[in-house]
N, C-alpha and C positions, 0 to 999 in steps of 0.2 A: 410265751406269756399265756396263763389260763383263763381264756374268755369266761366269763360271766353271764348268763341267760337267764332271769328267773319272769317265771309266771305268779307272782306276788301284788300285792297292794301298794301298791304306791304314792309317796305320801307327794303329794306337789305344792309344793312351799313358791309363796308370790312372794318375790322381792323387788327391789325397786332396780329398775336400769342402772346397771353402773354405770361412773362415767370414766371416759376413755379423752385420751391427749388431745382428740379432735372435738370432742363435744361428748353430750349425751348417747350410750348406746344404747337403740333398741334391746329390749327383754324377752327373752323367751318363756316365764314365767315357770321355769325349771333352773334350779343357782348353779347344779351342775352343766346343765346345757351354757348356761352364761356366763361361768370360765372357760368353759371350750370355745367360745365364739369369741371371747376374749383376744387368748392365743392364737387362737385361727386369722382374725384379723391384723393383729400383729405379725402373725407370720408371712401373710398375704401382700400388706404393705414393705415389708422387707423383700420379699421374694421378685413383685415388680417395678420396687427399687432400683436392684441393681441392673436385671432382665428384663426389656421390657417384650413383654408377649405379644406375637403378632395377630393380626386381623381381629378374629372374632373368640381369639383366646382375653386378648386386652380388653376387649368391651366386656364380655363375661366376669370377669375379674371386678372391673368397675360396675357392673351392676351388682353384683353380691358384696361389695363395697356399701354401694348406698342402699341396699337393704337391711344393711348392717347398722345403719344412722350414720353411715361416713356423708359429711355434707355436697353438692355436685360440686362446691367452688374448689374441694381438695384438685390440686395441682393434678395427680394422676386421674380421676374423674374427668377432670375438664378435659384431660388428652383425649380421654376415650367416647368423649361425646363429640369432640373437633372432629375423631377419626372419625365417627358414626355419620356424623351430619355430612362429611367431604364424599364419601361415599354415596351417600341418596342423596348430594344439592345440585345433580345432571339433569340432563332431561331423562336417562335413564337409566335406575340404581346400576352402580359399578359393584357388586361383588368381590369379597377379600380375594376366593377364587375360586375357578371352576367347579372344583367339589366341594366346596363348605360354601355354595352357595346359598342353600336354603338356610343351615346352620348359622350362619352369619346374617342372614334374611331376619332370623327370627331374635339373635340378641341383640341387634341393631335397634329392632325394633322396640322391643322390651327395654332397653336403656332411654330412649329416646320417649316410646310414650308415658315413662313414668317416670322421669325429668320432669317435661311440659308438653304434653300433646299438644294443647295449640298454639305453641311457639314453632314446635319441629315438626307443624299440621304436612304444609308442600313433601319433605323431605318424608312422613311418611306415608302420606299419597303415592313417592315415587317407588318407597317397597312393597306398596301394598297392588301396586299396577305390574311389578314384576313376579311377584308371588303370585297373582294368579295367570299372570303368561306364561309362566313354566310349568303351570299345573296340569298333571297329564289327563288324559281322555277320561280314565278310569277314578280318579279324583283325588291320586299320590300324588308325589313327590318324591326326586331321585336325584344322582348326583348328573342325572343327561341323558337325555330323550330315549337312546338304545337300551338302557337301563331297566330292569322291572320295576314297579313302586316300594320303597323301603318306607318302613314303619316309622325307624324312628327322623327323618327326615319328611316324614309326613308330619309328625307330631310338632317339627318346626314350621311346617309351613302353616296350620294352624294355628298355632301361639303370633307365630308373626302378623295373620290377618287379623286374629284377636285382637292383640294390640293395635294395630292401626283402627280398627273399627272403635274400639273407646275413645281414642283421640278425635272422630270424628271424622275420619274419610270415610270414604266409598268404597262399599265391599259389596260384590257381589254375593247372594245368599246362594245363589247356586252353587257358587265353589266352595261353600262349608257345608252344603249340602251333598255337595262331591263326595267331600273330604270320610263324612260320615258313611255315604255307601261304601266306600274304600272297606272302610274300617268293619264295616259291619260285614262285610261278603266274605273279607282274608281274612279273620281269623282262624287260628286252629277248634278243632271241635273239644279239646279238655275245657277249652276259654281261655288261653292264652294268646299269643301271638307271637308270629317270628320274627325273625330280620327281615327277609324279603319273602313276604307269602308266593307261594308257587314254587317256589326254589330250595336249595339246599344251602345258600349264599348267608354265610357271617356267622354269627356264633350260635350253638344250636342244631345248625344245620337242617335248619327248616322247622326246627321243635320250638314249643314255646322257652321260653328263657322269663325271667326275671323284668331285665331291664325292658326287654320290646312288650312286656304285657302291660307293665304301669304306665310306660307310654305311650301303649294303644288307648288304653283305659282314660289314662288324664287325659288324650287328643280327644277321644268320644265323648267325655266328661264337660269339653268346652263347647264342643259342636253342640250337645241338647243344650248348654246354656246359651247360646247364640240361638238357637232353632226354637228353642221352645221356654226360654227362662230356668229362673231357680229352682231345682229340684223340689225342695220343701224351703217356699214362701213362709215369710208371717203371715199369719192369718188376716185378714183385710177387714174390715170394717161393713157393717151388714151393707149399708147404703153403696156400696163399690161393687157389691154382686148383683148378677144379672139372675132370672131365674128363668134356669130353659125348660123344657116340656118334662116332665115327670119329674119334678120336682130340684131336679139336679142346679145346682149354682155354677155360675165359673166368674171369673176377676172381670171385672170390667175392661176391658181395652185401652179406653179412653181416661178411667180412671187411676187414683192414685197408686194403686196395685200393677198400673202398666210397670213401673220401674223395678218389676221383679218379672216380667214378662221377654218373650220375642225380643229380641234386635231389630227384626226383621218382621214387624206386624202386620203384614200385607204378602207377607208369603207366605206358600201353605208347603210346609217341608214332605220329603216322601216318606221319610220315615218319623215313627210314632213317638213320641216322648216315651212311652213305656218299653218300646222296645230297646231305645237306646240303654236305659237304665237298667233292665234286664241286663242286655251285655258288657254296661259294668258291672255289675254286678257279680256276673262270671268272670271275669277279669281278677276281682277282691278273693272270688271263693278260689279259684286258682292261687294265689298268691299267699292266700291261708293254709291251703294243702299243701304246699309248698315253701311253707314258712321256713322263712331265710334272716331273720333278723341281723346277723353279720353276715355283709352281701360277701362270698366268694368267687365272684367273676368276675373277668380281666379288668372290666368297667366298673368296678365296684360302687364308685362315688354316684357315678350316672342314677343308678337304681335309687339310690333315695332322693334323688331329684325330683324324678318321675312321681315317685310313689307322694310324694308332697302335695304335687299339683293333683294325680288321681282323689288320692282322698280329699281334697279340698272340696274341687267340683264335683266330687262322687256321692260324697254326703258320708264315707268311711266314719265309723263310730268307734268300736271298741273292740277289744282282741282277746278274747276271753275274760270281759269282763275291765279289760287295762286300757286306756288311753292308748292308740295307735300311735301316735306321736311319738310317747314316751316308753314304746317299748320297742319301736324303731332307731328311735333316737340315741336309746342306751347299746344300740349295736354300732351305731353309727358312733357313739364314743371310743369304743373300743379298737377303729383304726387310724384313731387322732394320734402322730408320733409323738417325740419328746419335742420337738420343735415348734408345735400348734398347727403342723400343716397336714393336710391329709393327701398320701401319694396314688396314684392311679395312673391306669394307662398311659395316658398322654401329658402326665405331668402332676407337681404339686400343685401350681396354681390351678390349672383346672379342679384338679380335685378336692381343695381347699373351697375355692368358688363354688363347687355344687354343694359340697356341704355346710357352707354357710345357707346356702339360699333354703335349704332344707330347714334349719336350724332356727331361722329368721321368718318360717313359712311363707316364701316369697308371695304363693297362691292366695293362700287365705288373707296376706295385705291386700293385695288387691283386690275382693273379693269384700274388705270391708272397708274402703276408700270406695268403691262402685253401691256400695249397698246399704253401708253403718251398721254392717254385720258379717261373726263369723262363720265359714258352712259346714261346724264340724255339731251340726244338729240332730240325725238321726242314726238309726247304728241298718241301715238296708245293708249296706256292703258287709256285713257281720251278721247272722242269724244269732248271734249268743249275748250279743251286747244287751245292757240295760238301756230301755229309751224314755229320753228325756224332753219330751219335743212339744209340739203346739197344743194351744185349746182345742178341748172337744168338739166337732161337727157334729151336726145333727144324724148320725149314723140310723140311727130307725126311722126316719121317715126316708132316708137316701134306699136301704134295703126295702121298703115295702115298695117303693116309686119301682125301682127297678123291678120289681120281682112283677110287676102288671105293664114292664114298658111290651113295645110292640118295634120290633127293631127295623121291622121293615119299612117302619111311615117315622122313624126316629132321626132326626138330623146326626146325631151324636153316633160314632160307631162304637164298636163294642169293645175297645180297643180304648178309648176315650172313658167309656162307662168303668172298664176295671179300674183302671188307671184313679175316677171318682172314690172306686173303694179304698184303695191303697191309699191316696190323702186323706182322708175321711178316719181310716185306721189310724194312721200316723198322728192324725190330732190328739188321739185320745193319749195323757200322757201317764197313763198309769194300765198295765194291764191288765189290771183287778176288774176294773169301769168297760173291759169287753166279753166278761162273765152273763151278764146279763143279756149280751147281742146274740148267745149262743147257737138259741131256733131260730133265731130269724135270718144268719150265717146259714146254718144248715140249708133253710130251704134253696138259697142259690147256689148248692151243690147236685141240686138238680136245672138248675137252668140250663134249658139248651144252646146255649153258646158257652162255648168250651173257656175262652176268655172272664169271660164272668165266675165260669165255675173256680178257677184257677186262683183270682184275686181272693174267691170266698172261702178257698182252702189255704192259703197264704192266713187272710186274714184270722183265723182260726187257730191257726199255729202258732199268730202272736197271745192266745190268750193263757198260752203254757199250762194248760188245762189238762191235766194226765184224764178226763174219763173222756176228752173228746179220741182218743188215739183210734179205739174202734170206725170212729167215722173217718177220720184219716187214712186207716187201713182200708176202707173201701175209697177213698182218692186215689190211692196206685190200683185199683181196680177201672178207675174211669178209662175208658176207651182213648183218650188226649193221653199224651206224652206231657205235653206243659204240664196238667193238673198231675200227674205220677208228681213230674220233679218237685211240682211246690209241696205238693204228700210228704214224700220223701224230706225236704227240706223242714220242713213243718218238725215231723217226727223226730230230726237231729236237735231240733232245738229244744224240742221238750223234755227227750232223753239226755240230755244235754254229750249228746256222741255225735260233735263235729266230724267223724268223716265215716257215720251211720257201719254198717257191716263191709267197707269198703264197695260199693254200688257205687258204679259211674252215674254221672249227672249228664252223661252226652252220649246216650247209649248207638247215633247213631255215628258217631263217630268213624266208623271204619268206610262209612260211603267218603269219606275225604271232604274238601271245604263247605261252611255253609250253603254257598251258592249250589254246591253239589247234592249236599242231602235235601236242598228246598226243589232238584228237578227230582229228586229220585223216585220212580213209581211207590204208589200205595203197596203195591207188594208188598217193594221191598225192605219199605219201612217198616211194617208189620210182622216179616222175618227176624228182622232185629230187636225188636218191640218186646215181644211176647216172651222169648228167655228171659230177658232182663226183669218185666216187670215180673214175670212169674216170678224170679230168685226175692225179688225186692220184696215183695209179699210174704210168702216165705221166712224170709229172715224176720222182717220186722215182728211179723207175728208171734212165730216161735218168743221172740224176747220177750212178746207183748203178753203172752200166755204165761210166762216166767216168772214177770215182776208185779205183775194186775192184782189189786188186792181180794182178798180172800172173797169176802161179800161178793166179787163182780163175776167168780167164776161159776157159770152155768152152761157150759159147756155150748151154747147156741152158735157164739161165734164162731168157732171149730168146724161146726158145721157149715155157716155160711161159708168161711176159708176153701171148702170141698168145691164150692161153687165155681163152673168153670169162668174165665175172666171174659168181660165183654172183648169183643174184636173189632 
């Protein structure tokens, strides 16, 4: 059969949910997706019909069920919520078994809190006390204590606390603050992640894959929404902002903007909301270099599971240009067999079930039952997407505040400060409206925090401006690596060359894990450093010298180019 892949315009026709023998089915707001979910459910209800699936395959089943619009009272549902509830109504959750402990930790919980959290409140207290007793030191989860931490049974034992924290238990923010250092230390240096970081264990063999990165990504995805709120908020109403010292706003705590905040507003997480979002973000750009639209690995269905839930909490926009969704989705069509069921590894029903849930955007339902809204608002995980996002902030008086703050007597660190530009940016929903910000961007391209610098070449890059590329090309001149990559990134999105002159994005990649390259001496980052950004410069320029319009050529640049790089 000859797959299908196009990078075209696609038209998305709203029709109305059909309906289905049990009631109303939810819509996917694509007609083609909503006869494949059709099928799919019909095939799914036949399939645990006749078989019924054990442990935490039958509850999986039943929840992509009622994401589907099947009602909880269907006969097969009600099993699967008897089983869920027999299981956590101990004094201490009983597990389907030894090793789908965490995996059954986490659809248990998922079926049960989006049933009735405060009906099945006790019973997910009682998964939510066991998921973090088996939480190891380092802040994974595994199939038993001898075990190193696996990724994607980390990813469960997050979705599992999730859930219970909505319903209203007690969740320790330590251990989703665990969960995130996990996440954030194992990764591999392209931005992807393996099956068992440190090891050669499961598919891969220690390389990043497909499926372990979307589910690195979607687990980190939840943790900053637990740690630190919505990535991109609605904009809040002036009287709900607080104003801190140089002029800078932030949400009220107390106010109505809290319900787009913290979980946890009395903890102070160790890691930064911007960092976290950087490393999904390298998570997205891995998964675009590596565009896979028809998954071909063993776990096929798995991946677009994953990839549902990352782009949900990720803020994923668009893929050159296309709806993520729907260029995902059209792959994800193409291993629907003639029966409606989709086969994988360990089954139809599994694999039927995760591509419903895909299909049905499990994440983003819940994401707009929590909020009364969807998170597919900005295009950050895509540097190529069109964005369509919030009202303008007052961006020139945020750039002149900062550009005279004094960091050293400033509460706010610098880290917090970029992080102001980046929302600040994002508000503006037209990039025409940050033409005019242009000098006053450039100046905090000399601020001496490297951070600051970074956001304000970032933010520069969204203006798709071809005469700022000069000032760009001294970005990979800056002494910081961060400010090279956002240069570098900048530069791909203007020339519209998603993977620039092939230039890695993780030049130091050959020191081995994060944690590795953050002890390694100044040397010997600077060994590494210096080729790269030299080639990077190099390349870019040469283009830049190539396609620059005739008026702009006076040879000065050229010269500056001679100039050795700072160190």
């Amino acid at each position: 059969m000859r797959l299908f892949m196009v990078f075209a315009v696609y038209l998305l026709l709203i029709g109305k949910p059909s309906t289905a023998a049990d009631g109303p089915r939810k819509g996917t707001m694509v007609p083609r997706f909503d006869a494949a979910v059709e099928k799919a459910v019909a095939y799914l209800r036949g399939a645990v019909g006749k078989n019924r699936p054990h442990g935490g395959h039958e509850v999986l089943a039943a929840y992509a069920l009622v994401k589907s619009g099947v009602p909880k009272e269907d006969p097969y549902v009600a099993q699967a919520i008897a089983a869920a509830v027999e299981r956590s109504g101990h004094t201490q959750y009983q597990p389907v078994s030894a090793y789908d402990h965490i995996y059954g930790s986490g659809v248990d919980s998922m079926l049960l809190a989006d049933i009735d959290g405060s009906l099945y409140l006790p019973n997910l207290q009682a998964i939510a006390d066991y998921v973090q007793s088996v939480q190891r030191a380092d802040g994974s989860w595994s199939d038993g204590p001898q075990q190193p931490g696996d990724v994607s049974m980390s990813q469960y034992g997050v979705l599992a606390l999730w859930a219970c924290q909505r319903a209203g238990c007690k969740v320790a923010p330590a251990a989703v603050d665990r969960a995130a250092d996990f996440l954030m230390k194992n990764g591999n240096p392209d931005g992807g992640w393996g099956y068992r970081p440190g090891t050669k264990a499961g598919p891969g063999g220690g390389a990043s894959t497909h499926n372990m990165t979307m589910a690195g990504g979607g687990a980190l995805g939840i943790c900053r929404l637990m740690l630190h709120g919505l990535r991109s908020p609605p904009k809040p109403d002036k009287k709900k902002e607080e104003v801190l010292p140089g002029g800078l706003r932030k949400l009220d705590p107390l106010g109505e903007a809290n319900q787009y905040g913290s979980v946890f507003p009395d903890y102070k997480p160790q890691v930064a909301a911007s960092a976290l979002d950087a490393r999904v973000d390298r998570a997205f750009a891995w998964n675009l270099t590596n565009f896979q639209p028809v998954s071909r690995v063993e776990h096929n269905l798995y991946y677009y599971y994953c990839l549902e839930r990352a782009a949900a909490v990720g803020d994923l926009g668009k893929i050159n240009g296309e709806d993520w969704f729907v260029v995902y989705g059209d792959g994800l069509l193409a291993l629907q067999g003639p029966d409606g069921g989709f086969n994988t590894f360990t089954g139809a029903v599994d694999g039927t079930s995760l591509a419903l849930l895909y299909f049905m955007r499990s994440t983003d339902q819940i994401l707009k039952k929590m909020y009364g809204l969807g998170q597919q608002l900005a295009d950050r995980g895509n540097p190529f997407g069109d964005k369509k996002v919030k009202e303008p902030t007052e961006l020139d008086r945020l750039i002149q505040d900062i550009s005279n703050m004094d960091f050293d007597k400033l509460d706010e660190t610098p880290v917090e400060v970029a992080d102001e530009i980046v929302r600040s940016v994002l508000a503006i929903d037209d990039p025409e409206k940050l033409v005019g910000q242009e000098q006053q961007l450039k100046s905090l391209m000399k601020h001496p925090n490297a951070k600051v610098r970074s956001a304000a070449v970032w933010a520069l890059g969204r203006t798709g401006d071809f005469k700022l590329i000069p000032l760009l090309l001294e970005g990979i001149r800056d002494p910081s690596v961060d400010v090279n990559i956002e240069a570098i990134q900048a530069l791909r999105f203007i020339s519209r060359k998603p993977q620039g002159f092939g230039e890695t994005l993780a030049p130091f990649a050959s020191l081995g894990t994060e944690a590795q390259i953050a002890a390694a001496s100044p040397e010997e980052r600077l060994r590494l450093a210096t080729p790269w950004r030299e080639k990077a410069l190099k390349d870019w320029s040469n283009w830049y010298f190539g396609v620059r319009p005739f008026e702009d050529r006076g040879g000065l640049d050229e010269l500056q180019l001679a100039v050795p790089l700072r160190r």
